[in-house]
C-alpha positions in Angstrom: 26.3 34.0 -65.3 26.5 30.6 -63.9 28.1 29.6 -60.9 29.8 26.1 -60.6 29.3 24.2 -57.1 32.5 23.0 -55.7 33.6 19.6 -55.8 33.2 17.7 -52.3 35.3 16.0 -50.8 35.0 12.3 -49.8 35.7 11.2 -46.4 36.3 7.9 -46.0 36.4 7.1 -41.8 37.7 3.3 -41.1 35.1 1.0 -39.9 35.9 -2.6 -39.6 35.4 -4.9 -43.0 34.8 -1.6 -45.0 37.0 -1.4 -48.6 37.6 1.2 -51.2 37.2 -0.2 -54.3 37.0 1.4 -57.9 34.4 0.0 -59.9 34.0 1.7 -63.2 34.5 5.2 -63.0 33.1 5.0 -59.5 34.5 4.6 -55.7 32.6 2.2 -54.3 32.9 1.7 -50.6 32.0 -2.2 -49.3 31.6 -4.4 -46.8 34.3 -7.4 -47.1 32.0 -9.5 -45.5 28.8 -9.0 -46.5 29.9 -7.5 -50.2 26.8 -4.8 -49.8 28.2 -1.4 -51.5 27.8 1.0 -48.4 28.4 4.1 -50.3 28.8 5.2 -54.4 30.3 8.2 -56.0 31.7 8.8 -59.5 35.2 10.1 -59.7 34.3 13.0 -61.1 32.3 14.4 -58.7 35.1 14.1 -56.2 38.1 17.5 -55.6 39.7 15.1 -53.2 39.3 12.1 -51.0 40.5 11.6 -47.5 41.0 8.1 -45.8 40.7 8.1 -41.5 42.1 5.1 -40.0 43.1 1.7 -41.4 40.5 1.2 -44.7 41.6 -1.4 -46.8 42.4 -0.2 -50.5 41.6 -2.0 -54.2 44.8 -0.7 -56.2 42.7 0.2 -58.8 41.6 3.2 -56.9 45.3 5.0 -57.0 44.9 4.8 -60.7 41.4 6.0 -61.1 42.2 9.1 -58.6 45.5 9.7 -60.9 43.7 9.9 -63.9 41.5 12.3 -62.7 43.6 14.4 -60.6 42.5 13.7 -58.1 44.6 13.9 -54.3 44.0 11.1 -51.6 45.2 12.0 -48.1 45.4 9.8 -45.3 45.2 10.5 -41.5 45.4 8.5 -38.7 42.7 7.6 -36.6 43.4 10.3 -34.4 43.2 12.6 -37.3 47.2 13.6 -38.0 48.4 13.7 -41.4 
Protein backbone atom coordinates (compact mmCIF):
# COMPACT_ATOMS: atom_id res chain seq x y z
CA UNK A 1 0.00 0.00 0.00
CA UNK A 2 1.25 3.46 -0.48
CA UNK A 3 0.45 6.29 1.37
CA UNK A 4 0.28 9.84 -0.28
CA UNK A 5 1.75 12.86 1.85
CA UNK A 6 -0.63 15.71 2.01
CA UNK A 7 -0.22 18.71 0.08
CA UNK A 8 1.11 21.77 2.26
CA UNK A 9 0.04 24.63 2.41
CA UNK A 10 1.87 27.94 1.56
CA UNK A 11 1.86 30.73 3.94
CA UNK A 12 2.72 33.76 2.55
CA UNK A 13 3.23 36.50 5.72
CA UNK A 14 3.60 40.30 4.31
CA UNK A 15 6.94 41.69 4.66
CA UNK A 16 7.74 44.94 3.13
CA UNK A 17 8.88 44.85 -0.83
CA UNK A 18 7.98 41.05 -0.88
CA UNK A 19 5.74 39.96 -4.27
CA UNK A 20 3.96 36.83 -5.31
CA UNK A 21 4.66 36.24 -8.62
CA UNK A 22 4.01 33.12 -10.97
CA UNK A 23 6.80 32.19 -12.91
CA UNK A 24 6.33 29.10 -14.87
CA UNK A 25 4.40 26.61 -13.16
CA UNK A 26 5.96 27.99 -9.97
CA UNK A 27 5.09 30.75 -7.17
CA UNK A 28 7.91 32.59 -6.73
CA UNK A 29 8.09 34.98 -3.87
CA UNK A 30 10.49 38.29 -4.41
CA UNK A 31 11.94 41.09 -3.30
CA UNK A 32 10.70 44.31 -5.39
CA UNK A 33 13.75 45.93 -4.65
CA UNK A 34 16.42 43.80 -4.79
CA UNK A 35 14.54 41.12 -7.46
CA UNK A 36 16.35 38.08 -5.27
CA UNK A 37 13.53 35.11 -5.41
CA UNK A 38 13.09 34.71 -1.48
CA UNK A 39 11.14 31.49 -1.72
CA UNK A 40 10.12 28.77 -4.84
CA UNK A 41 7.39 26.20 -4.95
CA UNK A 42 5.74 24.48 -7.89
CA UNK A 43 1.99 24.76 -8.05
CA UNK A 44 1.55 21.48 -7.75
CA UNK A 45 2.93 20.81 -4.70
CA UNK A 46 0.62 23.37 -3.14
CA UNK A 47 -3.40 22.12 -1.45
CA UNK A 48 -3.77 25.79 -0.75
CA UNK A 49 -2.06 29.14 -0.19
CA UNK A 50 -2.77 31.76 2.38
CA UNK A 51 -1.64 35.45 2.12
CA UNK A 52 -1.09 37.54 5.83
CA UNK A 53 -1.03 41.18 5.49
CA UNK A 54 -0.68 43.50 2.45
CA UNK A 55 1.71 41.23 -0.23
CA UNK A 56 1.59 42.55 -3.45
CA UNK A 57 0.22 40.08 -6.13
CA UNK A 58 1.42 39.36 -10.13
CA UNK A 59 -2.13 38.50 -11.72
CA UNK A 60 -0.75 35.72 -13.22
CA UNK A 61 -0.85 33.99 -9.97
CA UNK A 62 -4.92 33.89 -9.78
CA UNK A 63 -4.77 32.09 -13.00
CA UNK A 64 -2.02 29.59 -12.19
CA UNK A 65 -3.88 28.73 -8.66
CA UNK A 66 -7.32 28.41 -10.88
CA UNK A 67 -5.90 26.02 -13.13
CA UNK A 68 -4.86 23.95 -10.61
CA UNK A 69 -7.45 24.16 -8.16
CA UNK A 70 -6.05 25.57 -6.12
CA UNK A 71 -7.80 28.06 -3.01
CA UNK A 72 -6.00 31.38 -1.93
CA UNK A 73 -7.23 32.94 1.29
CA UNK A 74 -6.29 36.10 2.64
CA UNK A 75 -6.15 37.38 6.23
CA UNK A 76 -5.37 40.41 7.66
CA UNK A 77 -2.51 41.13 9.55
CA UNK A 78 -4.07 40.37 12.62
CA UNK A 79 -4.99 37.09 11.24
CA UNK A 80 -9.12 37.50 10.47
CA UNK A 81 -10.42 36.11 7.36
Amino acid sequence: MTLLAEKPTLFVVARKDDVLEKHGESLHIRNSKTRDVVKSVPALMLRDVVICGDTSLDSEVFSLLEKHSIPLHFLTTGGKF
